[in-house]
Every structure is written in structure tokens, then in C-alpha cells.
LOLUM-74274 format. One record per residue (C-alpha): x, z, y negated; residue number from 1. Coordinates in Angstrom, 1 decimal, decimal comma, padded with zeros to 4 digits. Each point is the difference from the previous one (the first is absolute). Layout:
% residues N
PT:east:up:north:n
PT:X:Z:Y:NUM .
...
This chain:
% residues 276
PT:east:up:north:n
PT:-030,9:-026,8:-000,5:1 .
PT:001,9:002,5:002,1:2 .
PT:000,2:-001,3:003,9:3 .
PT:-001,1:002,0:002,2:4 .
PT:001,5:002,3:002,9:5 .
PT:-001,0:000,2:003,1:6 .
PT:-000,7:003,2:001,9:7 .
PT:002,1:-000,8:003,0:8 .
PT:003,0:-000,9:-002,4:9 .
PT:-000,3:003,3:-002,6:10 .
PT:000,2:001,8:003,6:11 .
PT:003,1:-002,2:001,3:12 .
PT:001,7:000,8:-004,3:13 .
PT:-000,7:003,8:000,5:14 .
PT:001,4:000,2:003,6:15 .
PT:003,3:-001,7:-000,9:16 .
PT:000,1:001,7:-003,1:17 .
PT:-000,7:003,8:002,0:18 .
PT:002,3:-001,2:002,9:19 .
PT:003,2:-000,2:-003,1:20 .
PT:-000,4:002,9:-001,5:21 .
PT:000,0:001,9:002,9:22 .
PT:003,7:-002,1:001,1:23 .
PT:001,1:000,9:-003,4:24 .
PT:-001,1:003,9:000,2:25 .
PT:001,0:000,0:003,6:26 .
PT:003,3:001,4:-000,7:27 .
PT:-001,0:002,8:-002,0:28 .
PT:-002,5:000,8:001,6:29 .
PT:002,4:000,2:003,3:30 .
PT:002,2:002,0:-002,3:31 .
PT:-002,9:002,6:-001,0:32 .
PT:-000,7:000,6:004,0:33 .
PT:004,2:000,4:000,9:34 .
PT:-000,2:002,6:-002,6:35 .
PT:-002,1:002,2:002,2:36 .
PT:001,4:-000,7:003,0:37 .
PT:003,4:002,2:001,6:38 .
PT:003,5:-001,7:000,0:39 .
PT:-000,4:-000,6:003,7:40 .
PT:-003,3:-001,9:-000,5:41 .
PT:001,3:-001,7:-003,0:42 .
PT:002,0:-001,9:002,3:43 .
PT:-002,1:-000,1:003,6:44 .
PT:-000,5:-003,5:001,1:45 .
PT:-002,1:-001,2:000,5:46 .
PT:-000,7:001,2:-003,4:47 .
PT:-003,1:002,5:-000,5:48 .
PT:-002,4:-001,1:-002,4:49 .
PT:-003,1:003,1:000,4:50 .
PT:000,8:001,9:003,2:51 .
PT:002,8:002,1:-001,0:52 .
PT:000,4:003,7:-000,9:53 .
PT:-000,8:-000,1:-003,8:54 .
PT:002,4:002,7:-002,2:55 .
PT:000,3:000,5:-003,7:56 .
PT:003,7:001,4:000,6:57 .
PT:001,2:-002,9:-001,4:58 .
PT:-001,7:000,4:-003,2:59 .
PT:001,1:003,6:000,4:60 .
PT:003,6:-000,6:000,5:61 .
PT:000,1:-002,6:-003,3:62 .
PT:-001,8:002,5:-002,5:63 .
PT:001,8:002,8:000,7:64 .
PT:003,4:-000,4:001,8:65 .
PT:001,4:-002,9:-002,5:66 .
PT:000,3:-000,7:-004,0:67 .
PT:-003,5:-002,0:000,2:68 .
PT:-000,9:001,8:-003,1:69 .
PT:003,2:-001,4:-002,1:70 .
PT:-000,4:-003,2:001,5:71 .
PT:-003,8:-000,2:-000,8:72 .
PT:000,9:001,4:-003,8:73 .
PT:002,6:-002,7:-000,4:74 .
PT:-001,5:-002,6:001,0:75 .
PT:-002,9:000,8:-002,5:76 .
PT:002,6:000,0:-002,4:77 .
PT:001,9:-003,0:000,1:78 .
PT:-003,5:-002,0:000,4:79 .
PT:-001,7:001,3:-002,2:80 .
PT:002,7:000,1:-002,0:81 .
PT:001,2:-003,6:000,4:82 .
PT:-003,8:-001,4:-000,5:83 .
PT:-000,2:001,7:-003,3:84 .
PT:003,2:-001,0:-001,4:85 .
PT:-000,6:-003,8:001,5:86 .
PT:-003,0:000,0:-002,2:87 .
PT:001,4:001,0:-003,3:88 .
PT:002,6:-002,2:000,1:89 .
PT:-002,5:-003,0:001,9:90 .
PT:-002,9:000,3:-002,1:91 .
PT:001,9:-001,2:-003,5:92 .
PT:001,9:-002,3:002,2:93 .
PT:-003,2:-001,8:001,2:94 .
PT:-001,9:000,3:-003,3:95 .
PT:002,7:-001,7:-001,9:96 .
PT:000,7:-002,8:002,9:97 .
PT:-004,0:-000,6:000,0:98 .
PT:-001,0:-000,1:-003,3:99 .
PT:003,5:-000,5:-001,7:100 .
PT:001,6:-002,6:002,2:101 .
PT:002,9:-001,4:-000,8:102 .
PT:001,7:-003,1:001,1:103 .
PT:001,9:001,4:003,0:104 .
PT:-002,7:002,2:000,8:105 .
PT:-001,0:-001,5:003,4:106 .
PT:004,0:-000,9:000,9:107 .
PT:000,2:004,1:-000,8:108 .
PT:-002,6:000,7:002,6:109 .
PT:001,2:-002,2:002,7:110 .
PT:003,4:001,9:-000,6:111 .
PT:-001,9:003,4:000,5:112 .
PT:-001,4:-001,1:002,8:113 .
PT:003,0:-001,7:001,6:114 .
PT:001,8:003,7:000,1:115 .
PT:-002,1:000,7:002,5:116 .
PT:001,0:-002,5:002,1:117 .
PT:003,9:001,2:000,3:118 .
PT:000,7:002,0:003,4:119 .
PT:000,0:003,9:-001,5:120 .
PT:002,9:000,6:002,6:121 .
PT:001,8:-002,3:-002,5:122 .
PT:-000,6:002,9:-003,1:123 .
PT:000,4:002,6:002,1:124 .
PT:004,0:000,6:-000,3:125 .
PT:000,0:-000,5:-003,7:126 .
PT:-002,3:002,2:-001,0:127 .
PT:001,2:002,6:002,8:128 .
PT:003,5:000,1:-001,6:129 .
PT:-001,6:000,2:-003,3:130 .
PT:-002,2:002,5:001,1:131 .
PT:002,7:002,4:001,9:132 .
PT:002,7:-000,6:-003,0:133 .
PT:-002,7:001,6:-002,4:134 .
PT:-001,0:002,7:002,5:135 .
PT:-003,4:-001,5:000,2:136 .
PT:-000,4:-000,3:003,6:137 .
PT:-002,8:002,4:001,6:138 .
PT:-001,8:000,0:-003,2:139 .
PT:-004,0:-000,4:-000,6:140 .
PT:000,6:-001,3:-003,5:141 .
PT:002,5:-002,7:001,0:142 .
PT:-002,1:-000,9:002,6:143 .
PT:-003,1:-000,4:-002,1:144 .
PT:001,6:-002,3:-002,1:145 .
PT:001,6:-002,1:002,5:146 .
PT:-004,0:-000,1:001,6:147 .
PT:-001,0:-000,6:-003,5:148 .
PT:001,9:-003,4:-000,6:149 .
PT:-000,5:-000,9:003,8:150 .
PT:-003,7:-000,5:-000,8:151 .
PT:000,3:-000,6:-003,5:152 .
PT:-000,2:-003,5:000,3:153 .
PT:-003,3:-000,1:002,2:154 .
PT:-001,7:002,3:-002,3:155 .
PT:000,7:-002,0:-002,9:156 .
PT:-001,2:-003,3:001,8:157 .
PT:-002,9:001,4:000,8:158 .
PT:-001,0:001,2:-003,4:159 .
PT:000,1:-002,8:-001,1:160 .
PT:-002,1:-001,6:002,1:161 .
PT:-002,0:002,4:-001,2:162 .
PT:000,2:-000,4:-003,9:163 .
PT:-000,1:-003,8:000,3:164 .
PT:-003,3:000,0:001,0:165 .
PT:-001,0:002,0:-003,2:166 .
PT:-001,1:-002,1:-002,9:167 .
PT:002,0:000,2:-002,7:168 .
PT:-001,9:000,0:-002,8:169 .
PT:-001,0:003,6:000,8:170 .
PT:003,3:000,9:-000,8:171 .
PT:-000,3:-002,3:-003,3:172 .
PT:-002,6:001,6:-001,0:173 .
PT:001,5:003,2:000,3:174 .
PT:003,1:-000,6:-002,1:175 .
PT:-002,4:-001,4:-002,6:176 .
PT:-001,1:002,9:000,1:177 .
PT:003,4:001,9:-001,0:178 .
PT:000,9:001,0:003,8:179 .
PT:003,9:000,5:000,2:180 .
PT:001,6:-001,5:003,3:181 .
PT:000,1:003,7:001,5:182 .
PT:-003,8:000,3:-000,8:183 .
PT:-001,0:-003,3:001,3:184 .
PT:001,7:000,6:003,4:185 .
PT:-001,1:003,4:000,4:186 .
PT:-003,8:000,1:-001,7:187 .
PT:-000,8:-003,9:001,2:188 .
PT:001,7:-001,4:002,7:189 .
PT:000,7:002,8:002,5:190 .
PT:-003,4:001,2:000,1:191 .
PT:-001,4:-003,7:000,4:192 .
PT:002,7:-000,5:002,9:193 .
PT:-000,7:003,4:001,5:194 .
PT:-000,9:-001,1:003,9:195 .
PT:003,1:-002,4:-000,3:196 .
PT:001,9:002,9:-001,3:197 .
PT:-001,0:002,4:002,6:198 .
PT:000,3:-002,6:003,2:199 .
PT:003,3:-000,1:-001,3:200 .
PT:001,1:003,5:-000,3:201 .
PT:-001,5:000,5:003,2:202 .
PT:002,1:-002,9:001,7:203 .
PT:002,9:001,1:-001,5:204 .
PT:-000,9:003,7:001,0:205 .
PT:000,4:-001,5:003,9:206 .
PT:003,1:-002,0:-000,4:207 .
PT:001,9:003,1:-001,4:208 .
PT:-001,8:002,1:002,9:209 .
PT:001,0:-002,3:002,5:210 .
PT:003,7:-000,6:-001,3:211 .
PT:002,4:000,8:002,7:212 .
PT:002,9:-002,6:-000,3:213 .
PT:001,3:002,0:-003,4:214 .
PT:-001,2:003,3:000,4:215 .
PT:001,7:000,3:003,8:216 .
PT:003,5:-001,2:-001,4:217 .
PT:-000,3:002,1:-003,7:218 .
PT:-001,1:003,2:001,6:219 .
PT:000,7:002,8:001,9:220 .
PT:-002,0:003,0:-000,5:221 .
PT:-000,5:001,3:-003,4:222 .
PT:-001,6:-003,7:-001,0:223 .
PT:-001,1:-000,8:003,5:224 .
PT:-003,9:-001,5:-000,3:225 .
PT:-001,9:-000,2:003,3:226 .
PT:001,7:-003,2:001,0:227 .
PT:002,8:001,7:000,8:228 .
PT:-001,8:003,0:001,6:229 .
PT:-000,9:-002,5:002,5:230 .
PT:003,1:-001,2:000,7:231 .
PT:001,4:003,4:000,9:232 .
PT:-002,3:000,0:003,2:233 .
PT:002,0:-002,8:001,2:234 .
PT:003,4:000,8:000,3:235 .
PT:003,1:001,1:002,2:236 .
PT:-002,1:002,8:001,6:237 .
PT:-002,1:-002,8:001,3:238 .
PT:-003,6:-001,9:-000,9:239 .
PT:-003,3:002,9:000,1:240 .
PT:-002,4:-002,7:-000,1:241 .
PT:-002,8:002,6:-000,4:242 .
PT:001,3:001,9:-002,5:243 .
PT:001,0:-003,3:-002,1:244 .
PT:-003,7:-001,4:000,4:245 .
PT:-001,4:003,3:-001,6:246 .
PT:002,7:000,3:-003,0:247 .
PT:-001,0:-004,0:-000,7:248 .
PT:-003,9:001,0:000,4:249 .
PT:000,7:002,7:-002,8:250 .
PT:002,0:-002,2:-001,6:251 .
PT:-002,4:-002,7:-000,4:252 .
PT:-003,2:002,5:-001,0:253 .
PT:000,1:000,3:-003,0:254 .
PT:000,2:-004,1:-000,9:255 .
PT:-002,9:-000,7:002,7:256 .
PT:-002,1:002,9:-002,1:257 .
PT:001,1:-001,3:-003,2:258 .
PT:-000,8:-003,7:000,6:259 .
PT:-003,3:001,0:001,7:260 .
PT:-001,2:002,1:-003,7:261 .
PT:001,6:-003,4:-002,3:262 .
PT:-001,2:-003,0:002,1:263 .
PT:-002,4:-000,7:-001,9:264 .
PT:002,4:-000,6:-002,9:265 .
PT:001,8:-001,3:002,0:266 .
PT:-001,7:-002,9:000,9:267 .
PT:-001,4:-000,4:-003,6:268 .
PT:003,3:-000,1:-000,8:269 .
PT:001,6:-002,7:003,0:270 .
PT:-003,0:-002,1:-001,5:271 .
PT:000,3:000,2:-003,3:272 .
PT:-000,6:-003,1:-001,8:273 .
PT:-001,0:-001,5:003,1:274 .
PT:-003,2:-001,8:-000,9:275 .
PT:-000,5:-001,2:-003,3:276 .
């Protein structure tokens, strides 16, 4: 019999759990208002959180009087990119480690996962030198692949999480029904595991977004994503606080809108296999 909750405490929960979020979204939302507010209000102090002079020259200034646009395309590119080619290679990965499994398979995973554990400031001059010896440097498709195999382990640890939880007599079934290997992943199991698949891609999606460590020190300008954009409004020349705040709220629009359209497979997807 479930226990029941009383009134006073569902009203303590949802305070505490209103009074988080908004610590956790504090900072973006701070960073949505600096973007309307001048260089000199930007840094007033005390700071101003309403009464200022409110200005969309910022906005203005990061459209049209910088490479936004290549940034913007690039950084489409290598995620998008690197999510797609993370779940070729991850979903035969998975499939085989889930439903094939071998007798190093879970000493194989733990050494997946243990790469990222290692500093990446301890790859870094390796694959710089490698990288500038082949004249690779600056280049999207270099840089997608080094993304790629930076989240390549995460992806395939979560699918299969995912196909773990799928019995596996449907895929029996299937292969007594003549099913090839190819047939079975692509006709049976990916459709079945489709919210795991897509929470996934779509965490993946983030992580190459959001890279900054590798894309900052592999690009210049041809292959620069919107990572580095940002960068540039920190420099020599000094900090433009303002400006900075409105390239990051650009830069982070397009995740927020496409998280908002998949949460709900999303979360079907974090829970997958939750409850039996």
C-alpha cells in the first residue's frame, strides 16, 4: 500500500526542488540578460540585473561583424558528423558485446571506459604533432574524428545498456527465421532500442557541441566550431563581457531548442529498461 504524502511536505519537495533549478539556470539566465546590456553595464557594480538600458547591438555586432555563420556551420558539422559516425561504428559494437559476449567482454568495457579517465592535456601533444606532420591541423574532418573516438566510448556504453535490456529470444527468433547479422541489427534491434538510440545521439550531439578543450587547440579558422568563436571575444584586445554573453546565447540556441522538441525521447530513453 503506497504511504501517503502529506500536503505540507509535497509543498516543502516542490519548493526545494523550484529553489535548484533556478541556482542551476541562474547562470544562464544571468548570461541571457548581459547579452542585452552595453559593455559599460556589463560590468557596473553593483551589477544591474533589470534597470539598465536594454540594446540588441550585441546581437547585432555577432551576426554580422564576425564569421558566426562558419562557426555555426562547422560546428553542425563536426557534431552531427561525429554522432553519426559514433553510431555506426557503436551500434555493432554494442550488439555484439550484448548479445555476443565474450569472455573479456566486461574487462573490454572497463578499458573503454577507463580512457576517459586519462587527463586529455596528456593526448594533446601526440596527436598535435601527428596532426601538423600530416597537415591535418585546422581541419573539420580531422576534428570529427578525433570528437568521434572522444565519445565513442560513452556511446557504446550506453547502447548497451540499452540492448541488454532487450530479450533475446526476439533476436532468436529472428535468425530462425533466416535474418543475417546485418538484418537482425538493422530490422530488429535498432527499431526496438529506438528511445535509447535517440537519447544517445542526442547526448552525444551535446558533448561534440560543447567540446572546447580539442577544438580550441586543433583550430584556427577554416575548422573553427563555435567554441572557438567564443574564445576570440576574450583575448589581447581585452574581455567584451556583453558581446561574449550574446555569441554564447547564440551558441547555445540551437541545443536548448533541440533538447526542448526530443525530451520526450529523451527521457524514454534515460529510463529505458527502468522498471521491469
Amino acid at each position: 500500500m503506497a504511504r501517503a504524502v502529506s500536503t505540507r511536505r509535497t509543498a516543502y519537495v516542490t519548493a526545494a526542488a523550484w529553489l535548484v533549478g533556478f541556482l542551476i539556470f541562474f547562470p544562464i539566465l544571468w548570461m541571457v540578460i548581459t547579452s542585452f546590456k552595453s559593455e559599460g553595464d556589463a560590468f557596473a557594480l553593483p551589477p544591474k540585473f533589470v534597470f539598465f538600458a536594454w540594446t540588441t547591438e550585441n546581437y547585432s555586432a555577432v551576426l554580422h561583424g564576425s564569421n558566426y555563420g562558419r562557426a555555426a556551420l562547422n560546428s553542425i558539422f563536426l557534431s552531427v558528423g561525429s554522432t553519426l559516425l559514433g553510431l555506426i561504428v557503436a551500434v555493432p559494437a554494442a550488439w555484439a558485446m550484448a548479445f555476443s559476449p565474450g569472455p573479456k567482454t566486461k574487462d573490454l568495457l572497463l578499458w573503454m571506459l577507463s580512457t576517459k579517465m586519462m587527463p586529455a592535456i596528456g593526448a594533446l601533444m601526440p596527436i598535435f604533432l601527428v596532426f601538423n606532420s600530416m597537415g591535418w591541423l585546422d581541419s573539420r574532418w580531422s576534428v570529427m574524428v578525433v570528437l568521434f573516438l572522444l565519445n565513442l566510448p560513452i556511446v557504446i556504453w550506453m547502447l548497451y545498456t540499452y540492448f541488454k535490456e532487450i530479450p533475446g529470444e526476439i533476436l532468436e527468433a529472428a535468425r530462425m527465421d533466416g535474418a543475417s547479422v546485418w538484418r537482425e541489427i538493422v530490422y530488429v534491434l535498432t527499431p526496438m532500442a529506438v528511445p535509447g538510440i535517440a537519447s544517445t545521439l542526442l547526448l552525444n550531439t551535446i558533448l561534440a557541441w560543447n567540446e572546447a578543450f580539442w577544438t580550441l587547440n586543433l583550430t584556427t579558422f577554416e575548422a573553427a566550431p563555435l567554441t572557438q568563436f567564443i574564445a576570440g571575444f576574450s583575448g589581447m584586445q581585452g574581455l567584451f563581457w556583453a558581446k561574449l554573453s550574446a555569441a554564447s546565447t547564440l551558441a547555445i540556441a540551437p541545443i536548448v531548442v533541440l533538447g526542448w522538441f526530443s525530451q520526450k525521447q529523451l527521457v524514454r530513453g534515460l529510463t529505458f529498461g527502468a522498471v521491469k
